[in-house]
PDB file of the backbone (N, CA, C, O) and the ligand in Angstrom, with CONECT records:
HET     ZN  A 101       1
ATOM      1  N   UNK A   1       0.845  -1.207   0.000  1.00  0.00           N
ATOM      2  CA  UNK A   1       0.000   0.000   0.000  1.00  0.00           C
ATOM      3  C   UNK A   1       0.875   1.249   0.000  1.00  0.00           C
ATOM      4  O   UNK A   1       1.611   1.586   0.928  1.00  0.00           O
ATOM      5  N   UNK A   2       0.701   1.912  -1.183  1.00  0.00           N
ATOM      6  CA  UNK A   2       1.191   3.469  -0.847  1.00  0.00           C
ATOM      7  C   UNK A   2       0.848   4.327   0.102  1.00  0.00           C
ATOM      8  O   UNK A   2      -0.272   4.822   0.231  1.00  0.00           O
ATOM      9  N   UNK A   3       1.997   4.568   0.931  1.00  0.00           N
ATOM     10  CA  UNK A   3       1.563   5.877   1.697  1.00  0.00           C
ATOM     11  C   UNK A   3       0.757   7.069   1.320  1.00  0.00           C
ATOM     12  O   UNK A   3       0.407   7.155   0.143  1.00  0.00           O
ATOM     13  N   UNK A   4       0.416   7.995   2.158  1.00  0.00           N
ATOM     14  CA  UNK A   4      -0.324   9.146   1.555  1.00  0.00           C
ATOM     15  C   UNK A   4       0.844  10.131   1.252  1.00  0.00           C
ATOM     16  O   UNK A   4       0.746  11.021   0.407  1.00  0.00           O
ATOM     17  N   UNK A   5       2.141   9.870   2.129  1.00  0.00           N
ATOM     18  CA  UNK A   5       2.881  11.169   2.314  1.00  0.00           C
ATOM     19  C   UNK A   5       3.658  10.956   0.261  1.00  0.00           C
ATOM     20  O   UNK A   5       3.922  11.957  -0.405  1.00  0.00           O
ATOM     21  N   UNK A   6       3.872   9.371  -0.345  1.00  0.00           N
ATOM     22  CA  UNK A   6       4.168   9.564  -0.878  1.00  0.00           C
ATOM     23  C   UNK A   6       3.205   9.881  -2.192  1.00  0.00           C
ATOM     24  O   UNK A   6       3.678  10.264  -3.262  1.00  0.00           O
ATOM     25  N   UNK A   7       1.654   9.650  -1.943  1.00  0.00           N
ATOM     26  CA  UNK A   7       0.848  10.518  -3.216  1.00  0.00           C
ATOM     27  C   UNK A   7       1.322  11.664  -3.183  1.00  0.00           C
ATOM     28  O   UNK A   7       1.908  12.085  -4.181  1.00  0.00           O
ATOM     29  N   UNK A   8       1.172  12.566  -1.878  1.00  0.00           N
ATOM     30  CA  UNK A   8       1.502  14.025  -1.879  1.00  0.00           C
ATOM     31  C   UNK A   8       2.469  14.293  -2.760  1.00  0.00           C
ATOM     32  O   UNK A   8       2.353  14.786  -3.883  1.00  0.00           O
ATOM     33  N   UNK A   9       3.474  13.929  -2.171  1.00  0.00           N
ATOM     34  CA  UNK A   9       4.711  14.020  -2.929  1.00  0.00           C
ATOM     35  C   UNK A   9       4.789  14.225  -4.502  1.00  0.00           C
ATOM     36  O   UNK A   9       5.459  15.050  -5.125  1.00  0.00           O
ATOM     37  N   UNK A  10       4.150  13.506  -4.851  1.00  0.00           N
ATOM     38  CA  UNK A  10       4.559  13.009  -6.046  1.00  0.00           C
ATOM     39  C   UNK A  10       3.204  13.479  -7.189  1.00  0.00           C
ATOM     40  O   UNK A  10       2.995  13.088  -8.338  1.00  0.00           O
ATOM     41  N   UNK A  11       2.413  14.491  -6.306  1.00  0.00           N
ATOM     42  CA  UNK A  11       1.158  14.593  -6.812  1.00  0.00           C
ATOM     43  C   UNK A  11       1.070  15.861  -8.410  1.00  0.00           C
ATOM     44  O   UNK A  11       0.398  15.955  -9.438  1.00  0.00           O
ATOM     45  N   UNK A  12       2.291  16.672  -7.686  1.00  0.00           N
ATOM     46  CA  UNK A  12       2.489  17.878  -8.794  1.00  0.00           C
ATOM     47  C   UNK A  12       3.200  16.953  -9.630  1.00  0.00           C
ATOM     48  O   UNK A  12       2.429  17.449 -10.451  1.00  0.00           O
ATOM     49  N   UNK A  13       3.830  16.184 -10.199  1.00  0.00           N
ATOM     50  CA  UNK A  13       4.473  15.623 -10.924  1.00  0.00           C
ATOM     51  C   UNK A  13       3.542  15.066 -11.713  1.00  0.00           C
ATOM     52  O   UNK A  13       3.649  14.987 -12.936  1.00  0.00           O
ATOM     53  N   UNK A  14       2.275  14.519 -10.833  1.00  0.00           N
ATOM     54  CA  UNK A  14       1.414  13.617 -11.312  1.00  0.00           C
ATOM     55  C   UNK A  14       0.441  14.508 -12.282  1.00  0.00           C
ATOM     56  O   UNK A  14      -0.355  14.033 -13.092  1.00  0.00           O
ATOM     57  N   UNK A  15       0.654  15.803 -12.052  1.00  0.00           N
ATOM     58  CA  UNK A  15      -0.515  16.480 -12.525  1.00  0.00           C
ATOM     59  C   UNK A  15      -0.092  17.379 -14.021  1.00  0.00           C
ATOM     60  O   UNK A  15      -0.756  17.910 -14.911  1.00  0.00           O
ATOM     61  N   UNK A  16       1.761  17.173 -13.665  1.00  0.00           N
ATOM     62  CA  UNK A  16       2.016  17.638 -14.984  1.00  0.00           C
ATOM     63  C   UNK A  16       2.162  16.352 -15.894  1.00  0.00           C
ATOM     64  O   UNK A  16       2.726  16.586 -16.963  1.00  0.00           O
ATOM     65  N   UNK A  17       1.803  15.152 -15.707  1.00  0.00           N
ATOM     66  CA  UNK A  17       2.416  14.099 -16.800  1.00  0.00           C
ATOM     67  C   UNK A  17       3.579  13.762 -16.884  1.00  0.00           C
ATOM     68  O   UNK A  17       4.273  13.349 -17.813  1.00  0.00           O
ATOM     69  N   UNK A  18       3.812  14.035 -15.482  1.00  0.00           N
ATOM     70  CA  UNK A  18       5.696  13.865 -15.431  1.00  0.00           C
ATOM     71  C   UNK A  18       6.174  12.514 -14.816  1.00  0.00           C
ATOM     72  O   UNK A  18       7.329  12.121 -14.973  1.00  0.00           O
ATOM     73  N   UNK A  19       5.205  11.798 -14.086  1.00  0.00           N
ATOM     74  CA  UNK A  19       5.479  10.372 -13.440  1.00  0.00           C
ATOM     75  C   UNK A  19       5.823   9.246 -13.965  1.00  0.00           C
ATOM     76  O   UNK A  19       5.550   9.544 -15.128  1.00  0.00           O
ATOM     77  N   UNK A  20       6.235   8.109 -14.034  1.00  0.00           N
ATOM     78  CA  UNK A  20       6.140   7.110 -14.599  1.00  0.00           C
ATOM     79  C   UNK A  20       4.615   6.688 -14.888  1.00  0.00           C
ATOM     80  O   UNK A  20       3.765   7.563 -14.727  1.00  0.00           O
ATOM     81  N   UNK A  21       4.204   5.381 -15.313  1.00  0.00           N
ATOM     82  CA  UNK A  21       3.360   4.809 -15.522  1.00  0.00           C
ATOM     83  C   UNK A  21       2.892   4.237 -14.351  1.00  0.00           C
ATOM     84  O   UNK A  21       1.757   4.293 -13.878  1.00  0.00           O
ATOM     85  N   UNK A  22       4.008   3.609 -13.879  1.00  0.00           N
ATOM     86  CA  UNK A  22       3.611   2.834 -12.974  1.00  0.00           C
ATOM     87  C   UNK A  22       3.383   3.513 -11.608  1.00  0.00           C
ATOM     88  O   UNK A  22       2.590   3.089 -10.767  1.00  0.00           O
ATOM     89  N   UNK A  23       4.125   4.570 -11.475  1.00  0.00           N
ATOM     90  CA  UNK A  23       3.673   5.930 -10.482  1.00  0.00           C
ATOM     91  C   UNK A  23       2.145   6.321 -10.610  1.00  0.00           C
ATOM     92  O   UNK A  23       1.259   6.169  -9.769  1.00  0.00           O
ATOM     93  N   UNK A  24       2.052   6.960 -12.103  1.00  0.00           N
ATOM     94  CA  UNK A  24       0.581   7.122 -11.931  1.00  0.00           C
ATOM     95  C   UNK A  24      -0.458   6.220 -11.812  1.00  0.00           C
ATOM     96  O   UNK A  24      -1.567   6.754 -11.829  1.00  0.00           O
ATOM     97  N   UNK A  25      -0.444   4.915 -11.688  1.00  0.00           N
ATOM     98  CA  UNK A  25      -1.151   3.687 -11.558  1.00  0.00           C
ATOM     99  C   UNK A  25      -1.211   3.973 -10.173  1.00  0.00           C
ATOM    100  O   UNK A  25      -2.276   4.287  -9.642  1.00  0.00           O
ATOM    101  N   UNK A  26      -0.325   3.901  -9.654  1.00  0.00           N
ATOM    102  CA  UNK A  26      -0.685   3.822  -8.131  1.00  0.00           C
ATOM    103  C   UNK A  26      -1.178   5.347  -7.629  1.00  0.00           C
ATOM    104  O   UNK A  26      -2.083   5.252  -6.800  1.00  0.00           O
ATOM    105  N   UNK A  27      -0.865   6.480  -7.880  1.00  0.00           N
ATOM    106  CA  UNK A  27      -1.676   7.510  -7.852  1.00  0.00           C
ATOM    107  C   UNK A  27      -3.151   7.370  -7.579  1.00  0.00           C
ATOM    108  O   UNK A  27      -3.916   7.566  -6.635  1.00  0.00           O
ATOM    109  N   UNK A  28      -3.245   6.710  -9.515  1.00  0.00           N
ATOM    110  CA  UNK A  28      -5.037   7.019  -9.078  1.00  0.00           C
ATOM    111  C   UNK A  28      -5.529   6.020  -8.331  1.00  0.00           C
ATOM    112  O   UNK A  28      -6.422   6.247  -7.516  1.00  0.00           O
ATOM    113  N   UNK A  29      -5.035   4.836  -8.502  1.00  0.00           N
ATOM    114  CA  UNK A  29      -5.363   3.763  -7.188  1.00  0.00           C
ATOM    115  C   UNK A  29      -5.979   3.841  -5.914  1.00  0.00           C
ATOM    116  O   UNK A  29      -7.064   3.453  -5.482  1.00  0.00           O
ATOM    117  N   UNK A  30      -4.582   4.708  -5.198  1.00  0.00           N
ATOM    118  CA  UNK A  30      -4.678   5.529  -4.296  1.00  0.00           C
ATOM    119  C   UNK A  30      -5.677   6.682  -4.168  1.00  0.00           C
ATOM    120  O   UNK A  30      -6.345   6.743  -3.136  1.00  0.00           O
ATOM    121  N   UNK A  31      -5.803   7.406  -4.924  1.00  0.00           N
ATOM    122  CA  UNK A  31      -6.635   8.199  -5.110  1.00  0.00           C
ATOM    123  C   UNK A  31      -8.317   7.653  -5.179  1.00  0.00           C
ATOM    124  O   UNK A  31      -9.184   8.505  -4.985  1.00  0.00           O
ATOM    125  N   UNK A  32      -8.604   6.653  -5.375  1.00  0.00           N
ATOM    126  CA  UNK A  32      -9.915   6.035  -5.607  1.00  0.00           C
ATOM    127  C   UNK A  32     -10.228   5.856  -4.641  1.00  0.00           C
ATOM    128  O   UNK A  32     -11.382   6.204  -4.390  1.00  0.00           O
ATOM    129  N   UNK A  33      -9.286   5.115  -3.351  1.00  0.00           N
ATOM    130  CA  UNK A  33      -9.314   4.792  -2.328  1.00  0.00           C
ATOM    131  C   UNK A  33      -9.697   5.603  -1.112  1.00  0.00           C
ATOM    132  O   UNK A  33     -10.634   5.401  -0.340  1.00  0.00           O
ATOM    133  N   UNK A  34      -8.593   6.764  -1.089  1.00  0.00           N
ATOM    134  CA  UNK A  34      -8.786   7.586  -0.067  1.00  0.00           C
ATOM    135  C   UNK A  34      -9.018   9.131  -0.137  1.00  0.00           C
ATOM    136  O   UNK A  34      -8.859  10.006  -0.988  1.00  0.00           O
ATOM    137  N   UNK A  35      -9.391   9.070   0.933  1.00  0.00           N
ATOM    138  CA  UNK A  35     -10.968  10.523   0.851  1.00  0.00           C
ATOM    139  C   UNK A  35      -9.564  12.086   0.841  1.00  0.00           C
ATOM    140  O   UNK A  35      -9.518  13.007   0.026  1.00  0.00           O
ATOM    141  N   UNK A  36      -8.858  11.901   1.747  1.00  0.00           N
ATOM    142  CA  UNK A  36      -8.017  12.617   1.888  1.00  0.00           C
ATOM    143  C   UNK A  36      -6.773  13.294   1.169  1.00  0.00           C
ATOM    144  O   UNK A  36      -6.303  14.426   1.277  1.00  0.00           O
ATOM    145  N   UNK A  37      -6.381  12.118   0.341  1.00  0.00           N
ATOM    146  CA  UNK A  37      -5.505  12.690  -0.901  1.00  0.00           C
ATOM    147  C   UNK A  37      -6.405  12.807  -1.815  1.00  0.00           C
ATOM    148  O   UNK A  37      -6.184  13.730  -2.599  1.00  0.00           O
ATOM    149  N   UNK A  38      -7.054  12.390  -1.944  1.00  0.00           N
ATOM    150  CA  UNK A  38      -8.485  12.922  -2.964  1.00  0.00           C
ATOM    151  C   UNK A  38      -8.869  14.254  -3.200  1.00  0.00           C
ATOM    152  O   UNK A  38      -8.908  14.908  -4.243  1.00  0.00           O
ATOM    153  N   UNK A  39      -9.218  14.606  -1.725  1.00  0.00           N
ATOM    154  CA  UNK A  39      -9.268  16.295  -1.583  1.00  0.00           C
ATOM    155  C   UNK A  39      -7.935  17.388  -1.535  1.00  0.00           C
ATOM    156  O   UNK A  39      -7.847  18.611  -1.427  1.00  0.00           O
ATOM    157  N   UNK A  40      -6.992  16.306  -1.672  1.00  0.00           N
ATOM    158  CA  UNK A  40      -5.745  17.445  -1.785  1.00  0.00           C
ATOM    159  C   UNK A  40      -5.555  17.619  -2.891  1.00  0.00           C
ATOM    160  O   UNK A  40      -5.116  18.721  -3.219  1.00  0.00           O
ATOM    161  N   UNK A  41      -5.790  16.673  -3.841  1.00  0.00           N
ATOM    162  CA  UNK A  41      -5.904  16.428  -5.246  1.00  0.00           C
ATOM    163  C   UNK A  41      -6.592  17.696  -5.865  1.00  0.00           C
ATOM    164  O   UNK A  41      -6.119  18.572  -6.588  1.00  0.00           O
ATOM    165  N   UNK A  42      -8.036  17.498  -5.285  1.00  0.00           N
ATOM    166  CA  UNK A  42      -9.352  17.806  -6.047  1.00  0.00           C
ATOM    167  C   UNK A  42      -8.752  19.462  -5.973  1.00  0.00           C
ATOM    168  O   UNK A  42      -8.628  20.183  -6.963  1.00  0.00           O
ATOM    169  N   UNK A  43      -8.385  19.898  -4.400  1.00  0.00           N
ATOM    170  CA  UNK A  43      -7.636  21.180  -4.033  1.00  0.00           C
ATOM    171  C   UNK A  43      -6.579  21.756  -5.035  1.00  0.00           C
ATOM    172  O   UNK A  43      -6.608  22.761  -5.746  1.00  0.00           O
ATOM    173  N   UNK A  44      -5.866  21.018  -4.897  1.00  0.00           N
ATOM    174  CA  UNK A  44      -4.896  21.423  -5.726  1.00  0.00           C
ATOM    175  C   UNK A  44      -4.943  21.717  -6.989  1.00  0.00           C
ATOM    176  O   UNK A  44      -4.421  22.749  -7.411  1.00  0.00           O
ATOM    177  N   UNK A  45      -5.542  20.900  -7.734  1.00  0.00           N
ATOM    178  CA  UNK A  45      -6.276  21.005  -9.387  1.00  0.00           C
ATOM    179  C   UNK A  45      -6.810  22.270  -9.146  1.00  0.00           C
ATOM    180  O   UNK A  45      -6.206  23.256  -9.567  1.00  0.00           O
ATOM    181  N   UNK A  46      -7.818  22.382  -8.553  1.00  0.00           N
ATOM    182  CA  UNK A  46      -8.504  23.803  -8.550  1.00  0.00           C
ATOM    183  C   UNK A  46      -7.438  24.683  -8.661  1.00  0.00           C
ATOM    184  O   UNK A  46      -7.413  25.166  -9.793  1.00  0.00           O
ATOM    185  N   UNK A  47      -6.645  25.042  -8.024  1.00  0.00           N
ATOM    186  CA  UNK A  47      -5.632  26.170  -7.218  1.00  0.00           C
ATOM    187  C   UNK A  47      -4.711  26.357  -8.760  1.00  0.00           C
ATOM    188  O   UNK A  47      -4.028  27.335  -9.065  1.00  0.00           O
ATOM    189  N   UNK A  48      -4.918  25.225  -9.505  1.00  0.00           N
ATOM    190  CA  UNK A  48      -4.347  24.991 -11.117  1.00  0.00           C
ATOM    191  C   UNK A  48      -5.037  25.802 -11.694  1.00  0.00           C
ATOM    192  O   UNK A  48      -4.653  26.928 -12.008  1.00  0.00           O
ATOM    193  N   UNK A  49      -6.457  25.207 -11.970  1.00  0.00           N
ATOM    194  CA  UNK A  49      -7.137  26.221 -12.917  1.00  0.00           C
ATOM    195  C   UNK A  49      -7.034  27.500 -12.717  1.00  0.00           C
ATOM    196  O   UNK A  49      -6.746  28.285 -13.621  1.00  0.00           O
ATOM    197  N   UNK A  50      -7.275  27.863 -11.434  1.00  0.00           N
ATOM    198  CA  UNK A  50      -7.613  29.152 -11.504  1.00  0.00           C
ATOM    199  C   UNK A  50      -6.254  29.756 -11.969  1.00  0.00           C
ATOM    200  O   UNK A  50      -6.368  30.959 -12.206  1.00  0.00           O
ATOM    201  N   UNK A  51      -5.197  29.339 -12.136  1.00  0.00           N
ATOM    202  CA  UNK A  51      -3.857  30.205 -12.175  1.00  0.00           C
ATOM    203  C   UNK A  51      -4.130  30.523 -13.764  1.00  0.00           C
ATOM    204  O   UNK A  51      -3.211  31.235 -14.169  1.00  0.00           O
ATOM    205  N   UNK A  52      -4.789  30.324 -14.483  1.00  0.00           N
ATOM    206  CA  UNK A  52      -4.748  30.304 -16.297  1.00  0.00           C
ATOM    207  C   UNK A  52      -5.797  29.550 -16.869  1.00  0.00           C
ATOM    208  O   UNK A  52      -5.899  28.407 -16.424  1.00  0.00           O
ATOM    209  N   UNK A  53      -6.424  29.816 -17.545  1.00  0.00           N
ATOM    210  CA  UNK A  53      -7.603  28.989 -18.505  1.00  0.00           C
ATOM    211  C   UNK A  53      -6.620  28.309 -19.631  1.00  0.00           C
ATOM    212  O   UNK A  53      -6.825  27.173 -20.057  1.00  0.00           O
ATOM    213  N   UNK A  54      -5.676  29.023 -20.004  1.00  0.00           N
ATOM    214  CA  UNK A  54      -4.401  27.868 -20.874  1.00  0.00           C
ATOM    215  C   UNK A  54      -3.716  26.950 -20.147  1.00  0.00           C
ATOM    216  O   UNK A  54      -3.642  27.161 -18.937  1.00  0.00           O
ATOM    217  N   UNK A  55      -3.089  25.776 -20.687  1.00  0.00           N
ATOM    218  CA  UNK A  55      -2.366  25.012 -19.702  1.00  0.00           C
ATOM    219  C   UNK A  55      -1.003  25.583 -19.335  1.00  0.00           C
ATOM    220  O   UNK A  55       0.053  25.395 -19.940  1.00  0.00           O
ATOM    221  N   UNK A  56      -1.198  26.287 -18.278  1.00  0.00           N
ATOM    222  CA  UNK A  56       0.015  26.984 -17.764  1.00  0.00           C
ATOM    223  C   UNK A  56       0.094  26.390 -16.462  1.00  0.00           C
ATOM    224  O   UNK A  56      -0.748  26.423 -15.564  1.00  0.00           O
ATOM    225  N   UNK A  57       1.259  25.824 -16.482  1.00  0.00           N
ATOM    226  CA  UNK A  57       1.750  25.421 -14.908  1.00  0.00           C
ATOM    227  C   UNK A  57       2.805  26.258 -13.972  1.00  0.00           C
ATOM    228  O   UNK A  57       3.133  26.080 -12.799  1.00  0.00           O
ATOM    229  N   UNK A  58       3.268  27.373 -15.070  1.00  0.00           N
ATOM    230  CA  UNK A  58       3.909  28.295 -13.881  1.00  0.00           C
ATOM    231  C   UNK A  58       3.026  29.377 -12.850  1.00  0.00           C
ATOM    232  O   UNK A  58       2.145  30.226 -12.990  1.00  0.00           O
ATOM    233  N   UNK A  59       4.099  28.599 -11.373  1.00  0.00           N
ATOM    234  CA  UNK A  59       3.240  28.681 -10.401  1.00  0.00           C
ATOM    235  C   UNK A  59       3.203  30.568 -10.349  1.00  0.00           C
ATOM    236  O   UNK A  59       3.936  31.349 -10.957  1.00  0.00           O
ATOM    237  N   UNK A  60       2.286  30.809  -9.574  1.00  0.00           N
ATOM    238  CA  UNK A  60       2.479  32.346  -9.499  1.00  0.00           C
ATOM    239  C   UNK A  60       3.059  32.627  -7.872  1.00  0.00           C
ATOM    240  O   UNK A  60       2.916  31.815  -6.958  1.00  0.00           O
ATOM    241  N   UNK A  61       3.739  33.962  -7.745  1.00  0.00           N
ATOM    242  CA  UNK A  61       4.519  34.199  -6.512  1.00  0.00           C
ATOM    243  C   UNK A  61       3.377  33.487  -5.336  1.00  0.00           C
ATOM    244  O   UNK A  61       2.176  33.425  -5.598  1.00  0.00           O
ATOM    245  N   UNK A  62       3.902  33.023  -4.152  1.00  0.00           N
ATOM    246  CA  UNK A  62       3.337  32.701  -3.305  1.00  0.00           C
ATOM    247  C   UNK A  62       2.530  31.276  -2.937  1.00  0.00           C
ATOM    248  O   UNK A  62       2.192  30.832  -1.839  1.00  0.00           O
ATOM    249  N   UNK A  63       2.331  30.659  -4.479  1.00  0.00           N
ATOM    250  CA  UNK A  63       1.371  30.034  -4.313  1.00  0.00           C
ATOM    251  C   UNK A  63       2.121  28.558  -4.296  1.00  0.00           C
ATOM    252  O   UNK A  63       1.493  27.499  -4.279  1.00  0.00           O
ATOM    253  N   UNK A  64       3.615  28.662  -4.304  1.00  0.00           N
ATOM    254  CA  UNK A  64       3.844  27.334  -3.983  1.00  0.00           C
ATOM    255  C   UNK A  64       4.073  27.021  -2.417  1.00  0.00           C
ATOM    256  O   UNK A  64       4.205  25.892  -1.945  1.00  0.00           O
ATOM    257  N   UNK A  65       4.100  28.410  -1.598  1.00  0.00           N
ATOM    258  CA  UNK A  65       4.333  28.026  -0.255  1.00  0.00           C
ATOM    259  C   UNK A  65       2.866  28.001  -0.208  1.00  0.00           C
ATOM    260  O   UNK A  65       2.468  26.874  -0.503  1.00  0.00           O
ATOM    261  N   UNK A  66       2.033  28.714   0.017  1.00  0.00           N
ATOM    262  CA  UNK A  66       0.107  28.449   0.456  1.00  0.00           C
ATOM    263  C   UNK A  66       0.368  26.489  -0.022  1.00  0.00           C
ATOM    264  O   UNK A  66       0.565  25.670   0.875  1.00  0.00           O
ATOM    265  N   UNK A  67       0.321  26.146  -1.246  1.00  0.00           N
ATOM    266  CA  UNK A  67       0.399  24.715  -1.252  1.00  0.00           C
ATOM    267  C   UNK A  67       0.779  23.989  -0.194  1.00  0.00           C
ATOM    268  O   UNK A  67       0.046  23.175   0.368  1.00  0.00           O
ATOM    269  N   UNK A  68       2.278  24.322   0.219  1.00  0.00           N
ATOM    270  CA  UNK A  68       3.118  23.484   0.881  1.00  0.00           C
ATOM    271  C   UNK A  68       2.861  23.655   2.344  1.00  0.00           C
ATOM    272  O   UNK A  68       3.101  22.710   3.095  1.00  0.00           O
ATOM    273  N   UNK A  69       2.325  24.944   2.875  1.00  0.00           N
ATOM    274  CA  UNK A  69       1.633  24.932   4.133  1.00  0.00           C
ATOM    275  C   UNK A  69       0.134  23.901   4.240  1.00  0.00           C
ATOM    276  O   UNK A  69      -0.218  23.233   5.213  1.00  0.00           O
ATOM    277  N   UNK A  70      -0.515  24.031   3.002  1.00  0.00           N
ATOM    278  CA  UNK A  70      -1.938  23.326   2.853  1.00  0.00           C
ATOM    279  C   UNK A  70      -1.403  21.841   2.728  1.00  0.00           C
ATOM    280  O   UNK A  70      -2.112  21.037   3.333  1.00  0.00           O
ATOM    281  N   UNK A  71      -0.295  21.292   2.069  1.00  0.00           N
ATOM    282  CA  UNK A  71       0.277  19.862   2.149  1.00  0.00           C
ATOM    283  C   UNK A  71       0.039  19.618   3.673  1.00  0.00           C
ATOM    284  O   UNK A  71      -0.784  18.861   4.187  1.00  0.00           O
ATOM    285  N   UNK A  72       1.184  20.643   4.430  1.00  0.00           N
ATOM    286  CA  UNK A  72       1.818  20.225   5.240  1.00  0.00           C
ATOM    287  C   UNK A  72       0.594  19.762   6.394  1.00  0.00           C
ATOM    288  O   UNK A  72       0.590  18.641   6.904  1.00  0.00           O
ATOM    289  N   UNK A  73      -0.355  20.743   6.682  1.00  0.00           N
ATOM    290  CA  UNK A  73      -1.737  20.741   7.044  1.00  0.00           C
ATOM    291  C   UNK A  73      -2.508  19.026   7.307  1.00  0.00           C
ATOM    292  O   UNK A  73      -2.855  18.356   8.280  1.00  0.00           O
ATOM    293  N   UNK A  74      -2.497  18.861   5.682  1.00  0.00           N
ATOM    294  CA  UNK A  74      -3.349  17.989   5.461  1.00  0.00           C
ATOM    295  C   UNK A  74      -2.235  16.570   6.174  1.00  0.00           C
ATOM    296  O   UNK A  74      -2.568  15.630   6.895  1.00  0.00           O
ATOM    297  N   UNK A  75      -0.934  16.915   5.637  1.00  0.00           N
ATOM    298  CA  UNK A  75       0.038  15.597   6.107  1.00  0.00           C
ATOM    299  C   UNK A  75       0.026  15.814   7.772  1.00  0.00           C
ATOM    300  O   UNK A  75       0.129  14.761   8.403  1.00  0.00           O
ATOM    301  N   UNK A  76      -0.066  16.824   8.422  1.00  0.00           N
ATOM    302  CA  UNK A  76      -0.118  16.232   9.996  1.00  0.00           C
ATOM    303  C   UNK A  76      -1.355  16.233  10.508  1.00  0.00           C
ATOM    304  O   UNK A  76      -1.505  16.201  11.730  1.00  0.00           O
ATOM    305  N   UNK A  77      -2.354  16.268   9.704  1.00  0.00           N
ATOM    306  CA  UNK A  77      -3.643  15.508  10.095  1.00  0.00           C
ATOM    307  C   UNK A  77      -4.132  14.020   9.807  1.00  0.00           C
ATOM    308  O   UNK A  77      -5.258  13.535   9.921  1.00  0.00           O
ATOM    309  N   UNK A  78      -2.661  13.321   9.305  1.00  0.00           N
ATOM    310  CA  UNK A  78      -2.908  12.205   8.382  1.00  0.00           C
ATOM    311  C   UNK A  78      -1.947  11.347   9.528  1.00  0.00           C
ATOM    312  O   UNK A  78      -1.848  10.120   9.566  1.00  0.00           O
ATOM    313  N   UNK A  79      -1.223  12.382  10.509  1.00  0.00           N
ATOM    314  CA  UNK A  79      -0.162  11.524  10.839  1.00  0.00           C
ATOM    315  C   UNK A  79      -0.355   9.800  11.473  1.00  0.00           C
ATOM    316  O   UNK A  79       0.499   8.923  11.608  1.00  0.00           O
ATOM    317  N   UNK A  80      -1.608   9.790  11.724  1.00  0.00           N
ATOM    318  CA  UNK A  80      -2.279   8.567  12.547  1.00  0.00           C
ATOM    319  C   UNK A  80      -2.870   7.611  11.475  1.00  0.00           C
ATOM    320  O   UNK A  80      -3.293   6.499  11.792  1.00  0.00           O
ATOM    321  N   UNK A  81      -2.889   8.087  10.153  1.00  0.00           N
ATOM    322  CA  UNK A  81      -3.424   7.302   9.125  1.00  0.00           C
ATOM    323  C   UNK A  81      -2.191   6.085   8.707  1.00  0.00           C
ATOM    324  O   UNK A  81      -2.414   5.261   7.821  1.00  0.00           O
TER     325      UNK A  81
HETATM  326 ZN    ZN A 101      -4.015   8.904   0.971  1.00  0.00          ZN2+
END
């Protein structure tokens, strides 16, 4: 079973098409499964769109720490998972 800390991880990678195959297999796996990387997911995508209606993935000032505080958030509420 994949950890959650390593969906997190590996989730911006996942969202640019940058993972392996077999990474993103277990992604959405994971993701089907649990409620919690689900919503960091679902979070994060959003926090995507809104940056550009084109596929632009450069982040704008600030918004990779708000992420990484909102990771960090969600990962020490997970710590018992
Ligand atoms: Zn999880």
């Amino acid at each position: 079973m994949v950890r959650c800390k390593t969906i997190i991880a590996h989730l911006s990678e996942y969202m640019d098409g940058d993972t392996s195959v077999e990474m993103r297999q277990k992604i959405e796996r994971h993701l089907r499964g649990c409620q919690r990387c689900n919503a960091v997911y679902d979070s994060t995508r959003k926090m995507l769109v809104i940056t550009g209606d084109e596929l632009v993935f450069e982040v704008p000032d600030g918004f990779g720490d708000r992420l990484h505080s909102f990771v960090d958030s969600m990962l020490a509420s997970s710590e018992s998972h």
